[in-house]
ZADO-1210 file (C-alpha; in nm, 4 decimals, padded with zeros to 6 digits):
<atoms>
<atom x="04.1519" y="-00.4132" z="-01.7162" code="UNK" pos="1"/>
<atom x="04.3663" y="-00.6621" z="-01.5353" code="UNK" pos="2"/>
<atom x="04.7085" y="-00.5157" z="-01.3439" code="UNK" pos="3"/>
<atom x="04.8425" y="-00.8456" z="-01.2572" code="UNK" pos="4"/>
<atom x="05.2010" y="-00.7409" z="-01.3810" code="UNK" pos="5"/>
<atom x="05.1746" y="-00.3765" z="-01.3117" code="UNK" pos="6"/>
<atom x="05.4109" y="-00.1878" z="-01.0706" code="UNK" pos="7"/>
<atom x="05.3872" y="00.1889" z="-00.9434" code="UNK" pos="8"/>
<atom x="05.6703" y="00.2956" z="-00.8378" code="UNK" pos="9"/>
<atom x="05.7034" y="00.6526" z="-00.6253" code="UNK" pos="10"/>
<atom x="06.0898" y="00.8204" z="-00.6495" code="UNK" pos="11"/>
<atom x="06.1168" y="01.1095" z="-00.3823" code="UNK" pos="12"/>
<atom x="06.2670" y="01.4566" z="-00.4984" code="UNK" pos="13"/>
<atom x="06.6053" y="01.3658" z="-00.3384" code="UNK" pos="14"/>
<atom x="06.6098" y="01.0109" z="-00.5255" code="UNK" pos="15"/>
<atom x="06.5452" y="01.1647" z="-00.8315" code="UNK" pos="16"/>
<atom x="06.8434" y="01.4321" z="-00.8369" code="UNK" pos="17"/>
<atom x="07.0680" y="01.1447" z="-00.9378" code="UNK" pos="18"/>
<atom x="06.9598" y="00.7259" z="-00.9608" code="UNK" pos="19"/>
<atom x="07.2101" y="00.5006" z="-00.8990" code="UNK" pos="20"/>
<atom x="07.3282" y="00.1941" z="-01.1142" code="UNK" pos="21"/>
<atom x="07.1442" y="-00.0692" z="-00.8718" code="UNK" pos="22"/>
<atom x="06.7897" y="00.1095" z="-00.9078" code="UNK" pos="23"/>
<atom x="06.7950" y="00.0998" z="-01.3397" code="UNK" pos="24"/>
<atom x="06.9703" y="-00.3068" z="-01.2564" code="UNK" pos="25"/>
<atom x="06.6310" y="-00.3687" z="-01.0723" code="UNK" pos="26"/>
<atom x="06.4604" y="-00.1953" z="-01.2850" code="UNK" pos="27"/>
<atom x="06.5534" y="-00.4164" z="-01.5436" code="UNK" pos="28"/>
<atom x="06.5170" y="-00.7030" z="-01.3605" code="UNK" pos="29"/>
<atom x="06.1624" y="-00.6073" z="-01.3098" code="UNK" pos="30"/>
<atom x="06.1078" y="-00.5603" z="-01.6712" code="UNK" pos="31"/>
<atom x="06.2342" y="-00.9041" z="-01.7408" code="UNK" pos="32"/>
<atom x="05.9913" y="-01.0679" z="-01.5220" code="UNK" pos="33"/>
<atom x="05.6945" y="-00.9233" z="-01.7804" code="UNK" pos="34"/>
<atom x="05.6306" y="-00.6168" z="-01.5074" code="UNK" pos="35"/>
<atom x="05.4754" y="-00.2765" z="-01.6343" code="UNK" pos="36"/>
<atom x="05.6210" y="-00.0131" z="-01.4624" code="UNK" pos="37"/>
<atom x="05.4849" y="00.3819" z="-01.4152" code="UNK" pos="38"/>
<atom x="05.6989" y="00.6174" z="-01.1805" code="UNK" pos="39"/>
<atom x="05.5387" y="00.8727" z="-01.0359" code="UNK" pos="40"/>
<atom x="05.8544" y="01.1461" z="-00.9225" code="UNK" pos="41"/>
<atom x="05.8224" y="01.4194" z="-00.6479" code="UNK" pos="42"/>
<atom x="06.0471" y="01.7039" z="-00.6357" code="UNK" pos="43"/>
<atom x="06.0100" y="01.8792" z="-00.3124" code="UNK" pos="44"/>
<atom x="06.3675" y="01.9755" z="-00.2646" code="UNK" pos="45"/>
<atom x="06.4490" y="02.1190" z="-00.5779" code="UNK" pos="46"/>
<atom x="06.0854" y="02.3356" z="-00.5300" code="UNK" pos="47"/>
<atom x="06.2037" y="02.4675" z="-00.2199" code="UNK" pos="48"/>
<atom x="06.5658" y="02.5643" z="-00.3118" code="UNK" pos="49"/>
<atom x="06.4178" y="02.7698" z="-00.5545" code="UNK" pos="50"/>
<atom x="06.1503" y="02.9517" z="-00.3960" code="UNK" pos="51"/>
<atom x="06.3853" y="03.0415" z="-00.1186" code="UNK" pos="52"/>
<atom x="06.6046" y="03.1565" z="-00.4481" code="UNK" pos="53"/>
<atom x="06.3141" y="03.3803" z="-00.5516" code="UNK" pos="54"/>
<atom x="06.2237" y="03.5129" z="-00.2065" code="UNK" pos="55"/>
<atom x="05.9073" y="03.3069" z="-00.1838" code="UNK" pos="56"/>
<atom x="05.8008" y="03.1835" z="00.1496" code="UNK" pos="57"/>
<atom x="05.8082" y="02.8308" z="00.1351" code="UNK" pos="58"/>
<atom x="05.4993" y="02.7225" z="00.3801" code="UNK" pos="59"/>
<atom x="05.3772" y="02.3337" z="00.5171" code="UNK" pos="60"/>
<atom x="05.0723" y="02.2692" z="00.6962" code="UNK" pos="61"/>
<atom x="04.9971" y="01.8720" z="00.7800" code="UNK" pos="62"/>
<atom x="05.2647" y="01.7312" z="00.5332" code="UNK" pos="63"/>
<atom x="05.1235" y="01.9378" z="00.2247" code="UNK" pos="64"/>
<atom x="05.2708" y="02.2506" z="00.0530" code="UNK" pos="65"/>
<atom x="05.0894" y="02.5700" z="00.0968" code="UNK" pos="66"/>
<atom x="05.0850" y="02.7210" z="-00.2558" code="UNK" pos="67"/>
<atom x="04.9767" y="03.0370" z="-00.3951" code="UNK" pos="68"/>
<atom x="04.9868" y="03.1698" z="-00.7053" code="UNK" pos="69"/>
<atom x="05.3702" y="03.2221" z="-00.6949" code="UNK" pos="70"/>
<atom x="05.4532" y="02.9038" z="-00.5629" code="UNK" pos="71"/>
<atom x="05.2418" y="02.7065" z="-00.8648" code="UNK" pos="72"/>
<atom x="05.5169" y="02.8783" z="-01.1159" code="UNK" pos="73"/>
<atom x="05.7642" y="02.7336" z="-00.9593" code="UNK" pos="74"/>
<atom x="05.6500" y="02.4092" z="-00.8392" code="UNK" pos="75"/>
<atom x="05.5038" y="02.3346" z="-01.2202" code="UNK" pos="76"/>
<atom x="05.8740" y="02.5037" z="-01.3849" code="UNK" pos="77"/>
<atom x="06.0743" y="02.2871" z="-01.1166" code="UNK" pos="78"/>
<atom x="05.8642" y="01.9410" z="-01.1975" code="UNK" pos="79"/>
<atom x="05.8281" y="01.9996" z="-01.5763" code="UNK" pos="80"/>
<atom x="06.0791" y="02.1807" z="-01.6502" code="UNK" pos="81"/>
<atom x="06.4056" y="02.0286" z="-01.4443" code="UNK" pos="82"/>
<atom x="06.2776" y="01.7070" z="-01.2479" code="UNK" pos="83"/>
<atom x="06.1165" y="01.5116" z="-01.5213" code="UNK" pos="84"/>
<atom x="06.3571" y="01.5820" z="-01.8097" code="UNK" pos="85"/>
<atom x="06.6223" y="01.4699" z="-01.5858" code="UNK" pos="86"/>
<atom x="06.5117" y="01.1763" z="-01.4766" code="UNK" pos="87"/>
<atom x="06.4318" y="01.1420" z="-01.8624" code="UNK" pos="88"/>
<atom x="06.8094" y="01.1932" z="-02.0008" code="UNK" pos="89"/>
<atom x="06.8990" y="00.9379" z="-01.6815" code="UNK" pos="90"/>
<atom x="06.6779" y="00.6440" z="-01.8475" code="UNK" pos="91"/>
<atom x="06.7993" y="00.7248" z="-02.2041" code="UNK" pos="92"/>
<atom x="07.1916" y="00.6639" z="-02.0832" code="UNK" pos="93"/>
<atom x="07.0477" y="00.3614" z="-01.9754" code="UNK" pos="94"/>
<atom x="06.8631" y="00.2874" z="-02.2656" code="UNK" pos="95"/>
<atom x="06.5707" y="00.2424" z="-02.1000" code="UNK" pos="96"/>
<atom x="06.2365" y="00.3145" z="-02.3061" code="UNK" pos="97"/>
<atom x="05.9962" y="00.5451" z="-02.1157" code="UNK" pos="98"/>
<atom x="05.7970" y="00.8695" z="-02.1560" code="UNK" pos="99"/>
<atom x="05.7527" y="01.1248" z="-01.9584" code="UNK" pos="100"/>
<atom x="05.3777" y="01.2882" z="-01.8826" code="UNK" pos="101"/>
<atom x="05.1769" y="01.5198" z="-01.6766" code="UNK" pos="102"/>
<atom x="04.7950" y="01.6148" z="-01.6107" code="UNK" pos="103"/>
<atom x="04.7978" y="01.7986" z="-01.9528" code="UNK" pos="104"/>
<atom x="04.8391" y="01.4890" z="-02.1845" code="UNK" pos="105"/>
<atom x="04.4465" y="01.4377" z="-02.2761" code="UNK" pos="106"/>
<atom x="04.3652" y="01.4910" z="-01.9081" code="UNK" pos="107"/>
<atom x="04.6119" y="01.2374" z="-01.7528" code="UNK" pos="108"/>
<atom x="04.5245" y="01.3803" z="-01.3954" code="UNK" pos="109"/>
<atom x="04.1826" y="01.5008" z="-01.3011" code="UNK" pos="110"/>
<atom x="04.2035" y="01.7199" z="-01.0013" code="UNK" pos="111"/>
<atom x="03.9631" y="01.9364" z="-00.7436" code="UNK" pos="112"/>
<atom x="04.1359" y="02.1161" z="-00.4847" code="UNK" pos="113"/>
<atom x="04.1537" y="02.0035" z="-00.1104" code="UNK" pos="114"/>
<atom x="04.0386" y="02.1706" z="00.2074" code="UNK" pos="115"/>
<atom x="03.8303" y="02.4524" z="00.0171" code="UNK" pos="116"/>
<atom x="04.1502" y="02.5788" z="-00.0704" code="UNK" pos="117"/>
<atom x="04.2745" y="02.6470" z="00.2258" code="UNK" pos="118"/>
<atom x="04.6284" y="02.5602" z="00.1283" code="UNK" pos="119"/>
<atom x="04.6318" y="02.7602" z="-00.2220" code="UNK" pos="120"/>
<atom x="04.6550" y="02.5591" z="-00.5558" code="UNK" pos="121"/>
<atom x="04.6678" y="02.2135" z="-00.3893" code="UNK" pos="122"/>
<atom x="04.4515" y="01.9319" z="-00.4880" code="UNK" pos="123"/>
<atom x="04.3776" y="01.5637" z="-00.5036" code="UNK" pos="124"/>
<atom x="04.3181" y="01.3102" z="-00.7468" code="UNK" pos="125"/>
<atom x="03.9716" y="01.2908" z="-00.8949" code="UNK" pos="126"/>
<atom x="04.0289" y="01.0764" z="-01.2005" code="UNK" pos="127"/>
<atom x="04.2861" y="00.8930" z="-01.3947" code="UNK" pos="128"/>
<atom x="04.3272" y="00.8485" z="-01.7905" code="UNK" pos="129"/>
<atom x="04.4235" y="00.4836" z="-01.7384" code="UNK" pos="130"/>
<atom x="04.3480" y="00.4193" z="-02.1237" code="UNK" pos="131"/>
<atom x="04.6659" y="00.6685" z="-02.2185" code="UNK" pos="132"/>
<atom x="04.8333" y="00.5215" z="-01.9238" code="UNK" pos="133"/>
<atom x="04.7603" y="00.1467" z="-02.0856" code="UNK" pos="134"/>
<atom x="04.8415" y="00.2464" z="-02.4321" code="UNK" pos="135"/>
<atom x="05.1874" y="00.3896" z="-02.2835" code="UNK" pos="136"/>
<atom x="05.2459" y="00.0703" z="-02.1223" code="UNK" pos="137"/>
<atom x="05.1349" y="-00.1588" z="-02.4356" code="UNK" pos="138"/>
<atom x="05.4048" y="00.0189" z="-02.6510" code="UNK" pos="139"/>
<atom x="05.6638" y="-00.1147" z="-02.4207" code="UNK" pos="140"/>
<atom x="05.7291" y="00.2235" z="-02.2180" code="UNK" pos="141"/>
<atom x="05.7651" y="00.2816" z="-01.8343" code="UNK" pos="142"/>
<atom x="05.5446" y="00.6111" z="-01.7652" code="UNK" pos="143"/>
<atom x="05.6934" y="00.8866" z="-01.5740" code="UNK" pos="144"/>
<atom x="05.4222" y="01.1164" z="-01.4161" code="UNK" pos="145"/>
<atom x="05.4987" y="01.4047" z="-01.2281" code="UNK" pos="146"/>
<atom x="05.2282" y="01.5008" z="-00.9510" code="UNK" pos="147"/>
<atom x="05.0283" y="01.6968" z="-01.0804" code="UNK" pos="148"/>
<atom x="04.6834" y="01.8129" z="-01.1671" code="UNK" pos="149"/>
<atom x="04.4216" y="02.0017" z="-01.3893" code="UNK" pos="150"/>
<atom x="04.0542" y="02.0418" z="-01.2320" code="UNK" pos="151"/>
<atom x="03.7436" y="02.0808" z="-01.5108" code="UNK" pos="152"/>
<atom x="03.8419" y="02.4619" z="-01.5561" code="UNK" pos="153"/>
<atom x="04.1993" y="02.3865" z="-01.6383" code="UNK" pos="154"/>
<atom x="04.3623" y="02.5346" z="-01.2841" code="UNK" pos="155"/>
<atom x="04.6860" y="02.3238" z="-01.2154" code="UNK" pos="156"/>
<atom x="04.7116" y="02.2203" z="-00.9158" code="UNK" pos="157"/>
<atom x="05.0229" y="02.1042" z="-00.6680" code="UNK" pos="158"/>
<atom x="04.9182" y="01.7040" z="-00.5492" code="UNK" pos="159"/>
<atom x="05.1005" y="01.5210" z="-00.2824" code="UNK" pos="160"/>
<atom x="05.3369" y="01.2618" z="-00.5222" code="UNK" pos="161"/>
<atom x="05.2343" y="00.9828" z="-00.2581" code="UNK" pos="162"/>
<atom x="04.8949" y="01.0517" z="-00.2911" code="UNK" pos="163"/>
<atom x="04.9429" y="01.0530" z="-00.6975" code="UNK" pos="164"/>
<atom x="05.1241" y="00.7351" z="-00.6530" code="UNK" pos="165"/>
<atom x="04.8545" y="00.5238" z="-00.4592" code="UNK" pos="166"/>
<atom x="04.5546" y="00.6982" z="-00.6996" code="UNK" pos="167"/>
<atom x="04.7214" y="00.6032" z="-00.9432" code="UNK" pos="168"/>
<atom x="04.7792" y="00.2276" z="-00.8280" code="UNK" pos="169"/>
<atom x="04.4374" y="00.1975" z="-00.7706" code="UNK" pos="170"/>
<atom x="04.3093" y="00.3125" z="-01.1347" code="UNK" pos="171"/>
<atom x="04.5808" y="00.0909" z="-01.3220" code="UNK" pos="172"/>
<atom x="04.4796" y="-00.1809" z="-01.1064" code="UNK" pos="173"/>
<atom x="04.8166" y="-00.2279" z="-00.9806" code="UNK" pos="174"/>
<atom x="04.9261" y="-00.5206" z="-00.8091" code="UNK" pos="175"/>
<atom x="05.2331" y="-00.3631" z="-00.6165" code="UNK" pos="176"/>
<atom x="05.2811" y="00.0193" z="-00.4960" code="UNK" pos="177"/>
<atom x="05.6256" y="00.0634" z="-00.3664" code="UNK" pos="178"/>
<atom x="05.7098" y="00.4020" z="-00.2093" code="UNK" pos="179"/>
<atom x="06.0562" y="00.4698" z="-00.2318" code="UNK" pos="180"/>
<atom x="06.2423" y="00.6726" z="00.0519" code="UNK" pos="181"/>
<atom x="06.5379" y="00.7496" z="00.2428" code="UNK" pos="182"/>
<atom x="06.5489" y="00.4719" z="00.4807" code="UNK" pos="183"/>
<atom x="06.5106" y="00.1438" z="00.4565" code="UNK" pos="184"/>
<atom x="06.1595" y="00.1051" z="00.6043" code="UNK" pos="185"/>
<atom x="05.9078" y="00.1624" z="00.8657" code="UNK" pos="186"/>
<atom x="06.0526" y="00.1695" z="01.1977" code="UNK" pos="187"/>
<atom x="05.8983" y="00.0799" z="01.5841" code="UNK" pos="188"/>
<atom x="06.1426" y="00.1308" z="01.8788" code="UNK" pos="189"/>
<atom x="06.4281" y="00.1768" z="01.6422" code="UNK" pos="190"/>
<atom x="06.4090" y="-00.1647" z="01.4043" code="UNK" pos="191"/>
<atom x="06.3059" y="-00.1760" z="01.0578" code="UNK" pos="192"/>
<atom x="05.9818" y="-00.3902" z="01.0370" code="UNK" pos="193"/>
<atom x="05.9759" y="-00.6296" z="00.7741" code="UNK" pos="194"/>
<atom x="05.5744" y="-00.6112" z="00.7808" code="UNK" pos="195"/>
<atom x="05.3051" y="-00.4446" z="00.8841" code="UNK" pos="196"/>
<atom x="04.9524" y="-00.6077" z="00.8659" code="UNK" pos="197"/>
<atom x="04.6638" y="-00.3612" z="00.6717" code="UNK" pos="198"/>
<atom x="04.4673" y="-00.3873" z="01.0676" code="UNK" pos="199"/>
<atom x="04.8279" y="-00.1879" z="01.1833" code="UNK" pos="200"/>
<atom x="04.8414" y="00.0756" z="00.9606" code="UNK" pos="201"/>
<atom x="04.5775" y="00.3199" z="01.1398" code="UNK" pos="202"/>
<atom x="04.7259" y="00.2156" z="01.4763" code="UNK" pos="203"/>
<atom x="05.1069" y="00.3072" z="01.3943" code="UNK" pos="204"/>
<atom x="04.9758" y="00.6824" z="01.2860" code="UNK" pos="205"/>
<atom x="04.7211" y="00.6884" z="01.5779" code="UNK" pos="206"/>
<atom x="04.9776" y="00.6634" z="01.8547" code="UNK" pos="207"/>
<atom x="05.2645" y="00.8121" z="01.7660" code="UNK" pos="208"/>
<atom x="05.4771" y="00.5241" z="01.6159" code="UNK" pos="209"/>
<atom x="05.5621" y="00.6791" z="01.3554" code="UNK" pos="210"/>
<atom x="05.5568" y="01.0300" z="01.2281" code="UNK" pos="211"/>
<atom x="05.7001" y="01.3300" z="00.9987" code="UNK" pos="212"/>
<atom x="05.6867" y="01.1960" z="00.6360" code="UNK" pos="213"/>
<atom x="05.6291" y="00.8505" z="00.6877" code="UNK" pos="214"/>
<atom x="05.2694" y="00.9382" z="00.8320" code="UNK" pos="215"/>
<atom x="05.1516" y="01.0202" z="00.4847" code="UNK" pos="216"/>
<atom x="05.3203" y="00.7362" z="00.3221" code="UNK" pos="217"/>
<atom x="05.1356" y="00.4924" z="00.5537" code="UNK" pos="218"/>
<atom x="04.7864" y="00.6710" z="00.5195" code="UNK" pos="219"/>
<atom x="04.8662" y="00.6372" z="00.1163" code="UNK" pos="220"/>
<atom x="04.9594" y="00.2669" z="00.1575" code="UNK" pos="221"/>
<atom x="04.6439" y="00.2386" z="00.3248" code="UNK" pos="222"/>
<atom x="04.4292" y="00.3530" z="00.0847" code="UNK" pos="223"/>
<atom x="04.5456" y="00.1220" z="-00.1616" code="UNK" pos="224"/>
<atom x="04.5203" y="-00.1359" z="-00.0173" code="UNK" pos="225"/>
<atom x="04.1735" y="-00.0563" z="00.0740" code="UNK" pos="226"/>
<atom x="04.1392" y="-00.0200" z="-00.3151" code="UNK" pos="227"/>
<atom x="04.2460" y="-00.3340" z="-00.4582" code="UNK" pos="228"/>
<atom x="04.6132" y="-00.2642" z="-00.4498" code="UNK" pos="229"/>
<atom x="04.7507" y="-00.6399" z="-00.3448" code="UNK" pos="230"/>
<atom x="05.0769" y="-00.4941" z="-00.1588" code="UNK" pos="231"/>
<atom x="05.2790" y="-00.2047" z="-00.0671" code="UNK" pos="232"/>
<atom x="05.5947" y="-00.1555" z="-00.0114" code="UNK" pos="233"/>
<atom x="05.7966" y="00.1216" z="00.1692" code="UNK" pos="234"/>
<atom x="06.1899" y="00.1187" z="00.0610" code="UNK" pos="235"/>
<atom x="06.4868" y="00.1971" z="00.0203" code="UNK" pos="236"/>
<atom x="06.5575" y="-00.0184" z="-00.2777" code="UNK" pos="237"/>
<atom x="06.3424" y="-00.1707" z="-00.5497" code="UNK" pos="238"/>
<atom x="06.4531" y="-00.4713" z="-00.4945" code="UNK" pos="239"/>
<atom x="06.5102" y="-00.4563" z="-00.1375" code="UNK" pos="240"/>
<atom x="06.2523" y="-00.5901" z="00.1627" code="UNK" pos="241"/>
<atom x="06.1791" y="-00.2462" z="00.3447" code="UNK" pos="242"/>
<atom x="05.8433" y="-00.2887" z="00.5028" code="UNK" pos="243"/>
<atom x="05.6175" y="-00.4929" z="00.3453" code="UNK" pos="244"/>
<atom x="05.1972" y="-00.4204" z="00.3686" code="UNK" pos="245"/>
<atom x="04.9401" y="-00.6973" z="00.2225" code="UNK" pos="246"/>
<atom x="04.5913" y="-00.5897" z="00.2123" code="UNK" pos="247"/>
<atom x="04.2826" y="-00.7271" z="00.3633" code="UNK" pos="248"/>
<atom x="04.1895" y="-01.1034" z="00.1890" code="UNK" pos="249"/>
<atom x="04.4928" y="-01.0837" z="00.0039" code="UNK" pos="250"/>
</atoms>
């Protein structure tokens, strides 16, 4: 399965709330050039606004949502049931084809949960259905995924969207994983780097260059890049430079 022209693409809860006219323009413009495109969409502030609504501790050890039985209802209701189908009536005004899916479409997202479930109903990516993925992406479609996941005795479980991004990426082959966020890039000593070599990666997180949420976007960049992802981007704009991260022989 070659991924030459294939793009992952990771939206953040707060991006996905409302897209502006210049992300759909480059997404177009990324269409045009022959790309494939899947988004994978988080949805961590919506999730939290309404477990605080329902009185449910919201809880974050090492970047990652605690979640408990409660906290599953809402985080699967919140991504399923208002994230995605927004983001869905948002392409459709643009008249954009896409589709949106989750672990339950023939096993989309194979899952086993992390850290002996130390952290509840949270897991990791085990396998991807890249051949429903493909046929998606044949029919002229971008895929929108939410992140999430289904182990071998059907438990859903809460994934990192980063994480799902980069898994993803590595499965479709994908030669670009751009992580969209709120700023325009990686930072050291206050500037925006324009690029950060694959050797840097480890270093930045090691000593303290960076930190907060950026230290799982790096560690996801790294991994796929270690897994035949070609480059990674971290962004503020599709189109835009943000911090650019080539892998090793690339």
């Amino acid at each position: 399965m070659s991924g030459t022209n294939r793009i992952v693409i990771k939206i953040g809860g707060v991006s996905c709330e409302e897209l502006d006219d210049t992300f759909f323009l480059d997404l177009k413009k990324l269409q045009q050039q022959g790309k494939e495109i899947i988004i994978v969409h988080g949805g961590g502030k919506a999730i939290t606004h309404w477990m605080e609504n329902l009185a449910i501790p919201v809880e974050i050890k090492n970047g990652l949502r605690v979640t408990n039985e409660k906290a599953l209802a809402v985080t699967k209701m919140v991504l399923l049931g208002e994230v995605q189908p927004s983001l869905l009536q948002q392409f459709a005004r643009q008249k954009i084809k896409c589709l949106g899916l989750n672990a339950a479409n023939n096993k989309l997202l194979s899952a086993s949960q992390v850290q002996q479930g130390s952290l509840g109903f949270v897991g990791e990516i085990k396998t991807v259905n890249t051949e429903l993925l493909k046929d998606v992406l044949d029919q002229g479609y971008i895929a929108i995924v939410a992140p999430l996941g289904v182990d071998d005795k059907g438990q859903w479980l809460n994934i990192n969207a980063d994480d799902t991004a980069s898994k993803i990426a590595e499965a479709m082959k994908a030669e670009e994983l751009i992580l969209m966020t709120e700023v325009l890039g990686v930072k050291k000593e206050g500037k925006i780097l324009k690029s950060l070599s694959y050797q840097e990666l480890d270093l930045f997180i090691e000593n303290g260059t960076v930190s907060g949420g950026m230290i799982p976007k790096l560690k996801c960049a790294h991994y796929a890049l270690r897994n035949g992802v070609k480059q990674v981007r971290v962004t503020l704009g599709l189109t835009m430079q943000g911090t650019k991260m080539i892998g090793e022989g690339s």
